[in-house]
LOMAR-178332 format. One record per residue (C-alpha): z, x, y. Coordinates in steps of 0.25 Angstrom, whole numbers. Layout:
N
PATOR       w       u       v
PATOR       Z       X       Y
...
***
This chain:
285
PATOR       w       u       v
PATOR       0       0       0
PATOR       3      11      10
PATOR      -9      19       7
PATOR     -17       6      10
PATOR     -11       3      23
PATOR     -12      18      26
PATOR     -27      20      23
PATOR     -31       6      29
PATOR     -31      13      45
PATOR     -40      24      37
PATOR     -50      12      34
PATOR     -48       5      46
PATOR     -54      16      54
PATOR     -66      19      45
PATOR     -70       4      48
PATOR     -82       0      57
PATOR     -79      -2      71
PATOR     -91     -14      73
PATOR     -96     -12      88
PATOR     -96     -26      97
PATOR    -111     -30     100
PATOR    -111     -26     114
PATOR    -114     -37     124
PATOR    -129     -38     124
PATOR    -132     -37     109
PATOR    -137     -47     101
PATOR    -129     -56      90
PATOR    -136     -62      78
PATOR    -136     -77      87
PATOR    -146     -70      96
PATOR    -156     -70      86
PATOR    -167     -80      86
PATOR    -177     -79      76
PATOR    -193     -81      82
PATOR    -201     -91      76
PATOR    -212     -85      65
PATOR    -221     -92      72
PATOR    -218     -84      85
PATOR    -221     -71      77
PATOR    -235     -63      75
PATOR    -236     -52      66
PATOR    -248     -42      68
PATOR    -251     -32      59
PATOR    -257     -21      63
PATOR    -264     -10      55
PATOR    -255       0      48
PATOR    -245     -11      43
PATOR    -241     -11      57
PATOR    -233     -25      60
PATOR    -231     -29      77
PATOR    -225     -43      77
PATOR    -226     -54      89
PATOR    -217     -65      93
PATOR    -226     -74      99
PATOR    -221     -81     112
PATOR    -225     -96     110
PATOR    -217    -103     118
PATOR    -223     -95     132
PATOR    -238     -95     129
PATOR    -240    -107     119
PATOR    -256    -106     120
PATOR    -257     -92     117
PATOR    -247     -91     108
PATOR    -255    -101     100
PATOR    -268     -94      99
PATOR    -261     -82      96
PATOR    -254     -89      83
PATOR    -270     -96      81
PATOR    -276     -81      83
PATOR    -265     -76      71
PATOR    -269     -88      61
PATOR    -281     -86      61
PATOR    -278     -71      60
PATOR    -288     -68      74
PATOR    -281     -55      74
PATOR    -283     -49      60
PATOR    -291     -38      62
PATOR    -290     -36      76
PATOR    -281     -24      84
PATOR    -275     -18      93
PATOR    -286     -14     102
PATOR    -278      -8     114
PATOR    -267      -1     118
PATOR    -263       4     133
PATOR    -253      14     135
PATOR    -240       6     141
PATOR    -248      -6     142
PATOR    -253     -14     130
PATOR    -257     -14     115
PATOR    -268     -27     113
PATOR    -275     -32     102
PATOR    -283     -42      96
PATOR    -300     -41      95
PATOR    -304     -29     101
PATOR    -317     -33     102
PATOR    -312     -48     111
PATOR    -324     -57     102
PATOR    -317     -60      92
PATOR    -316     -76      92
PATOR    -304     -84      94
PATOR    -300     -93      83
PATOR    -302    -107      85
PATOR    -291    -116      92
PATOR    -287    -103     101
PATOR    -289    -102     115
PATOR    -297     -91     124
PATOR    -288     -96     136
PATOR    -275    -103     133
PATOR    -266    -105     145
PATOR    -261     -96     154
PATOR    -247     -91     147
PATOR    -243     -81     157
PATOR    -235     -88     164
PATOR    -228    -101     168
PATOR    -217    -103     154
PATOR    -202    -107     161
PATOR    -194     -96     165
PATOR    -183    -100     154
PATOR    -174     -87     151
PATOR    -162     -85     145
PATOR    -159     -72     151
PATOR    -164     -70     165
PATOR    -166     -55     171
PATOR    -158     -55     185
PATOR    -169     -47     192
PATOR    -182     -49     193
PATOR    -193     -40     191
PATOR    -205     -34     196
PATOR    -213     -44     189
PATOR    -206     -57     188
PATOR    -196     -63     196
PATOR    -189     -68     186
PATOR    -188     -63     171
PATOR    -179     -66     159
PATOR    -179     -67     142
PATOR    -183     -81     136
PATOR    -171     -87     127
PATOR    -183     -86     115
PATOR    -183     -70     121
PATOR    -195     -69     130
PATOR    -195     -61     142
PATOR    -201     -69     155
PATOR    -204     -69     170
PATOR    -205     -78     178
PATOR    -207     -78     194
PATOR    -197     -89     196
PATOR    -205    -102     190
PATOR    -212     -99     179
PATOR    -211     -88     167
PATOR    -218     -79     159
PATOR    -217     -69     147
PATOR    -218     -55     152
PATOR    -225     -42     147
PATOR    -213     -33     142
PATOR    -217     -24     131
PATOR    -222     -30     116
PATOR    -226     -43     125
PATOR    -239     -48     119
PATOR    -250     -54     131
PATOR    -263     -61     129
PATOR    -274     -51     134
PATOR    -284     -59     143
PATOR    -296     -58     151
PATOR    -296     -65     162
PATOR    -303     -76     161
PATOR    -294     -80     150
PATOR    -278     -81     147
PATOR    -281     -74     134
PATOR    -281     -80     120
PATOR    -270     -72     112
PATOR    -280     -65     105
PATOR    -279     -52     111
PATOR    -264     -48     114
PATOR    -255     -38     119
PATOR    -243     -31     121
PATOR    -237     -23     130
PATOR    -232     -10     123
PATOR    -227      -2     137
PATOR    -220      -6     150
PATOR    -220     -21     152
PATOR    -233     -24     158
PATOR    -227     -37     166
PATOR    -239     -37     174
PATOR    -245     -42     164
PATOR    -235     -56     166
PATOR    -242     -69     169
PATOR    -257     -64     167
PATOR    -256     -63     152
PATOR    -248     -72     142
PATOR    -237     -66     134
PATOR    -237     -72     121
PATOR    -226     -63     114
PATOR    -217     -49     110
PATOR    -219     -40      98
PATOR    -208     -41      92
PATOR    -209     -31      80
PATOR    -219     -20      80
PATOR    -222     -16      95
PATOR    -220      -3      91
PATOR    -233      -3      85
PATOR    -241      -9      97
PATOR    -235       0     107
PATOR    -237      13      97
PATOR    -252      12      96
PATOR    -263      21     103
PATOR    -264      21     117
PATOR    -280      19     122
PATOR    -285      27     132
PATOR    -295      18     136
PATOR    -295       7     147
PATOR    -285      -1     144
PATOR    -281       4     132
PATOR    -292      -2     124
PATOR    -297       5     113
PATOR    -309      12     113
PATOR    -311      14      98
PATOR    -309       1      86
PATOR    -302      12      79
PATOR    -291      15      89
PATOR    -288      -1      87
PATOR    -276      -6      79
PATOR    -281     -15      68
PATOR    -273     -29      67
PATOR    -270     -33      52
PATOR    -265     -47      55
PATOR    -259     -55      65
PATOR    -251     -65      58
PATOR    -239     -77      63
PATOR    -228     -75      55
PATOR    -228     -90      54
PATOR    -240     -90      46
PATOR    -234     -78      37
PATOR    -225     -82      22
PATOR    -214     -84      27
PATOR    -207     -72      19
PATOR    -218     -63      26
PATOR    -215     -69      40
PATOR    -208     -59      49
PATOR    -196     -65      56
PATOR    -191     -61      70
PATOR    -179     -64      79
PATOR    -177     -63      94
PATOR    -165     -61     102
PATOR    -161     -72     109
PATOR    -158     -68     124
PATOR    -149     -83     127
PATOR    -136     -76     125
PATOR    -126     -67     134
PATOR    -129     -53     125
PATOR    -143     -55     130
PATOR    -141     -57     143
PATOR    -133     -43     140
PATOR    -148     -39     138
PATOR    -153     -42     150
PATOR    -142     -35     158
PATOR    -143     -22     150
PATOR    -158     -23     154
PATOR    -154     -26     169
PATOR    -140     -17     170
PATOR    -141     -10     184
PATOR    -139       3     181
PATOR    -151      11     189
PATOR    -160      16     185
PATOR    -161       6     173
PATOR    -166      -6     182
PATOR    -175      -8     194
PATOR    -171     -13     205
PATOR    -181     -25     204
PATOR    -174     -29     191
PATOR    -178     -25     176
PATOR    -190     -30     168
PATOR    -186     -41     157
PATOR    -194     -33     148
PATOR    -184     -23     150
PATOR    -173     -33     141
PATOR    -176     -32     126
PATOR    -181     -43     117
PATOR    -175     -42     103
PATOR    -183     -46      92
PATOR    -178     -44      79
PATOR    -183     -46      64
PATOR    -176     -58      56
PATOR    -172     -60      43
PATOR    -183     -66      34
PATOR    -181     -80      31
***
């Protein structure tokens, strides 16, 4: 009996000490699981995966042909046929003859602008391109210039490349793979966030030519397959969580990304794109 309460300290200081989540980390409540219908998966040549959440609710039209474009797997065999240094990485038909599908669009609406600026968390500055910015409860960054809103152009953003003539049909995307390129807010339509394989995108081969298109078919990277993961078996479908930002841990967030300590922000206020958008794979069902 003595020896056991003698030796019990001895265990008691070889224990774990478990850390307190510091105030502006997640817990498991925060976790919302995205919709397989709200997730593409393209796969690239080399086995290569780079997964998209697709963001219906803010460009319905576009979003729609993009889902039309994926059945009837438009994309297969296509690529990525430009990539400009801190810019974007784009793809679709290189060649822009391919025909649409039937049922999708040349010209939906224009989805730049004009959703309600309905956030959960709001920045407290504005910034040098909106003046108001904030993070979606569903965990979108937008701007807005005081009545309406709009998704902005932070890194792994996908637009709808256009002419302009036309409010592009989806089939030729891209994403931004260096400093968020807000200009680009209002004049093309966001339709989502790589949420999973951006690495890829931002890891390819700059082009030296004009606007970073290739010059050769070779440089191009081939597209495999561009699937929903709503049209996948389900034991093959990818599943993916966001964290929700309607909570006081991520208003933490924001405050990290806005703490006043110079030179960390400008004096004009800090990009939205500056907070992170956790996205997280889920267990299979």
């Amino acid at each position: 009996m003595i020896a056991a309460l003698l030796l019990a300290p001895l265990l008691l200081q070889g224990a774990p000490v478990l850390a307190a989540p510091l105030p502006h980390e997640p817990i498991a409540a925060d976790w919302r699981v995205i919709p397989d219908d709200e997730i593409m998966v393209i796969t690239l040549a080399g086995g290569r995966t780079v997964v998209v959440r697709l963001a219906a609710r803010f460009a319905p039209e576009h979003v729609a042909n993009i889902r039309a474009l994926a059945r009837a797997r438009w994309w297969d065999g296509a690529s990525v046929y430009r990539v400009q240094d801190n810019w974007v990485a784009q793809w679709g038909d290189a060649t822009e003859k391919k025909p649409l599908p039937t049922g999708v669009s040349a010209s939906p609406a224009a989805e730049y602008q004009g959703a309600p600026f309905a956030v959960a968390q709001r920045m407290r500055k504005a910034d040098a391109y909106s003046a108001a910015s904030g993070v979606t409860a569903d965990g979108w960054a937008m701007g807005s210039d005081g009545a309406t809103g709009w998704l902005t152009h932070c890194y792994a953003s996908v637009g709808v490349a256009r002419d302009a003539t036309t409010t592009g049909s989806g089939a030729e995307l891209y994403t931004v793979i260096g400093t968020p390129a807000r200009r680009l807010d209002r004049n093309y339509a966001v339709v989502g966030r790589i949420v999973e394989g951006m690495g890829h995108m931002s890891a390819m081969p700059r082009s030296a030519a004009k606007m970073g298109f290739y010059e050769q078919a070779g440089e191009r990277t081939p597209i495999v397959s561009v699937r929903l993961a709503s049209d996948l078996p389900a034991a093959m479908r990818p599943r993916f969580e966001y964290r929700s930002p309607d909570n006081p841990r991520f208003a933490a967030t924001i405050a990290r990304a806005e703490r006043p300590d110079p030179p960390l922000v400008a004096p004009g206020g800090v990009d939205v794109c500056a907070v992170t958008l956790e996205v997280r794979r889920a267990a299979p069902r």
